[in-house]
PLY file of the C-alpha trace (Angstrom):
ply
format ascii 1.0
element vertex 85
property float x
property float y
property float z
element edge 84
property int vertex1
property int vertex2
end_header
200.34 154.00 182.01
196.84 152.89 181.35
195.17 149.15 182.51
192.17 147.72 181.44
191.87 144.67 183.45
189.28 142.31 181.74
187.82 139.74 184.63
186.14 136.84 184.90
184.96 135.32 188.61
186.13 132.00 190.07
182.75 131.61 191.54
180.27 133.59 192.77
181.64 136.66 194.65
180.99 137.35 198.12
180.98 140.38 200.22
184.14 139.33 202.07
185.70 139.27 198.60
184.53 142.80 197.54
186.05 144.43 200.69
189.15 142.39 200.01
188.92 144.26 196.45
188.50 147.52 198.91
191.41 146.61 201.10
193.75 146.30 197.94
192.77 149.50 196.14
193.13 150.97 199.41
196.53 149.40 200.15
197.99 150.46 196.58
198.15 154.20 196.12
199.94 154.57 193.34
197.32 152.62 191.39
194.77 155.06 190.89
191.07 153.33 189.48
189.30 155.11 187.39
186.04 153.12 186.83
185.43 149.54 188.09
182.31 147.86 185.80
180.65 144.62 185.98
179.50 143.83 182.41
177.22 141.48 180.25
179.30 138.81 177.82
182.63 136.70 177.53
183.72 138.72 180.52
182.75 139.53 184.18
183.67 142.87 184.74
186.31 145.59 183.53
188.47 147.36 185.60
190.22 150.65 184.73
193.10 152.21 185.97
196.74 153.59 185.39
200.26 152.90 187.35
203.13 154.34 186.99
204.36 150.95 185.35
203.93 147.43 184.87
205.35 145.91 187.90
203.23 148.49 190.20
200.01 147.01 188.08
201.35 143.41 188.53
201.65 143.89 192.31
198.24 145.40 192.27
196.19 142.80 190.54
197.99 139.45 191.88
196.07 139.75 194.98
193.34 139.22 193.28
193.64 136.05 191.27
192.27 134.33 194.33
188.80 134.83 193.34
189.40 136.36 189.53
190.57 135.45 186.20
192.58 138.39 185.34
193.57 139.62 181.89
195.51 143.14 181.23
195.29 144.97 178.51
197.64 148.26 177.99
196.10 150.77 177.02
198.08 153.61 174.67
196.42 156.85 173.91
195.60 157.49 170.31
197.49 160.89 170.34
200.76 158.96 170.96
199.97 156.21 168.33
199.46 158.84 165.60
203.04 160.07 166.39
204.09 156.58 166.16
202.45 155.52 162.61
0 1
1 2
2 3
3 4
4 5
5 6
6 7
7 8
8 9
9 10
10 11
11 12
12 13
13 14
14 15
15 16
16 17
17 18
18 19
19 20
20 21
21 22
22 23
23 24
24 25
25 26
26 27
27 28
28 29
29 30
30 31
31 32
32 33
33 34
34 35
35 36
36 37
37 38
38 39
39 40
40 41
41 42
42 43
43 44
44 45
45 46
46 47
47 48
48 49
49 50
50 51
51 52
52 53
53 54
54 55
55 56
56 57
57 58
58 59
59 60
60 61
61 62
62 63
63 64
64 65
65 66
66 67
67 68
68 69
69 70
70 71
71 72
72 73
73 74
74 75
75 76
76 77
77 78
78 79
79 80
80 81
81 82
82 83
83 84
């Protein structure tokens, strides 16, 4: 399955918190990021990656919330919506 986690900061990140960001990408193999983005807008930065489900995903980003806002979004490819419709 495909994530697109949409983030905003708590405050101001710090380099301890981007190696903590390290550490849990690291620690979470089965979560494989594809592109990590900070971005101009309503949001922070964009994260992009797949899992083999939801609760892997969950487990991944909850780590996180200590210094981010997260939102997920699931992403379905448009081949498998066309079958769908």
């Amino acid at each position: 399955m495909r994530f697109i986690l949409l983030v905003k900061f708590r405050r101001r990140l710090t380099k301890a918190d981007t190696e903590k960001t390290d550490g849990i990408i690291k620690a979470n193999p089965q979560v494989k990021v594809i592109s990590i983005d900070w971005v101009l807008g309503s949001y922070d930065g964009v994260l992009v990656g797949e899992a083999p489900d939801e609760e892997t995903w969950l487990r991944f980003v909850e780590p996180m919330s200590e210094y981010l806002i997260p939102e997920t979004l699931v992403a379905i490819p448009r081949e498998k919506v066309l079958k769908i419709i």
